[in-house]
C-alpha positions as semicolon CSV with decimal commas, in nm:
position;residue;x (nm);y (nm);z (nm)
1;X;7,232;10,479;1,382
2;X;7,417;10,792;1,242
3;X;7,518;10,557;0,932
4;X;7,170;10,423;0,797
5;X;7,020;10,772;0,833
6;X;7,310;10,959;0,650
7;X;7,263;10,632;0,370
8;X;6,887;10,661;0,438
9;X;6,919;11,033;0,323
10;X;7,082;10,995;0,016
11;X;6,907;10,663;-0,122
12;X;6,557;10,662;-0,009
13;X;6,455;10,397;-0,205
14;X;6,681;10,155;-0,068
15;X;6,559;9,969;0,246
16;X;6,288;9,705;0,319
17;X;6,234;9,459;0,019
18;X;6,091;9,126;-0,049
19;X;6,350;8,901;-0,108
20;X;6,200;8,684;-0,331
21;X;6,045;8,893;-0,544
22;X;6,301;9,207;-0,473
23;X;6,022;9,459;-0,474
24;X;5,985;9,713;-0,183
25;X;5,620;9,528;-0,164
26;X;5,600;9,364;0,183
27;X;5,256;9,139;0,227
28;X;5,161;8,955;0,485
29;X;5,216;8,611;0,222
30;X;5,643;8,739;0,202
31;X;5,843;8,484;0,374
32;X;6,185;8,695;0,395
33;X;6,274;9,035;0,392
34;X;6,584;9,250;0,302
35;X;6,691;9,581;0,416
36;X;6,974;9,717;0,183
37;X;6,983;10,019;0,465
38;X;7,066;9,773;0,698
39;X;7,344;9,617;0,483
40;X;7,499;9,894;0,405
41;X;7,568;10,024;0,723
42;X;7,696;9,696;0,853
43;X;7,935;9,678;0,538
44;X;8,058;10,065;0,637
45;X;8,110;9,975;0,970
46;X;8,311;9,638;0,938
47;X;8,488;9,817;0,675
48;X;8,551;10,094;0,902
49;X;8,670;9,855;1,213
50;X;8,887;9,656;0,940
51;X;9,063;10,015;0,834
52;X;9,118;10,079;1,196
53;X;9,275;9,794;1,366
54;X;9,505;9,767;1,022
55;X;9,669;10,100;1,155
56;X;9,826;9,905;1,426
57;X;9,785;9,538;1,299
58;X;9,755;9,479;0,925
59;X;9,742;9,086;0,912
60;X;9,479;9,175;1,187
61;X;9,264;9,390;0,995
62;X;9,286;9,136;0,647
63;X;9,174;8,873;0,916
64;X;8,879;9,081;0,993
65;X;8,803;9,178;0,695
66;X;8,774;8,791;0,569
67;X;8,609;8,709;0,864
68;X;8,334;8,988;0,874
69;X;8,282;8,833;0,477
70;X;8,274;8,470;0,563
71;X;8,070;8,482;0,828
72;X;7,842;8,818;0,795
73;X;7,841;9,069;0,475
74;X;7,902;8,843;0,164
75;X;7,530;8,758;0,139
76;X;7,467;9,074;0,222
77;X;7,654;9,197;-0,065
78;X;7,508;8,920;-0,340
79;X;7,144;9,050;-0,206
80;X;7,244;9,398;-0,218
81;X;7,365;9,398;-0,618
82;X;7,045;9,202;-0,680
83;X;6,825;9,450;-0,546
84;X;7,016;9,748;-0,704
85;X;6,950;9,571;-1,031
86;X;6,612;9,538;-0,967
87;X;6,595;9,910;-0,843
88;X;6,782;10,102;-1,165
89;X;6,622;9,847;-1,409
């Protein structure tokens, strides 16, 4: 939890969103919600794993890496830049 409150900290606008719309307006009619807080400390923390097993294993930390993206943080990602966009338009 030490991760999304230091990112919390710095970017308090970032965190629950409507999706759809991509405003931090959450009614009872939204159907999905982001949390870029959430994203971002998944992303740091894969990222962080990936770093660490490549000390010892480097085709094993690429693996990860393309694993964690396939399967877990590239929508996170696409969702995140749309947001931001949103947020410093």
């Amino acid at each position: 939890m030490q991760v999304r409150t230091t990112i919390e900290s710095q970017w308090p606008e970032l965190g629950f969103y409507n999706l759809a719309s991509l405003s931090n307006e959450i009614t009872e009619d939204t159907s999905e919600v982001g949390d870029d807080l959430d994203g971002l400390t998944d992303l740091v923390r894969d990222l962080s794993q990936a770093a660490q097993l490549a000390a010892t294993d480097p085709t094993g930390g690429l693996s990860w890496l393309r694993f964690t993206a396939e399967t877990h943080w590239g929508d996170l990602v696409n969702d995140l830049i749309s947001h931001l966009n949103y947020v410093i338009a």
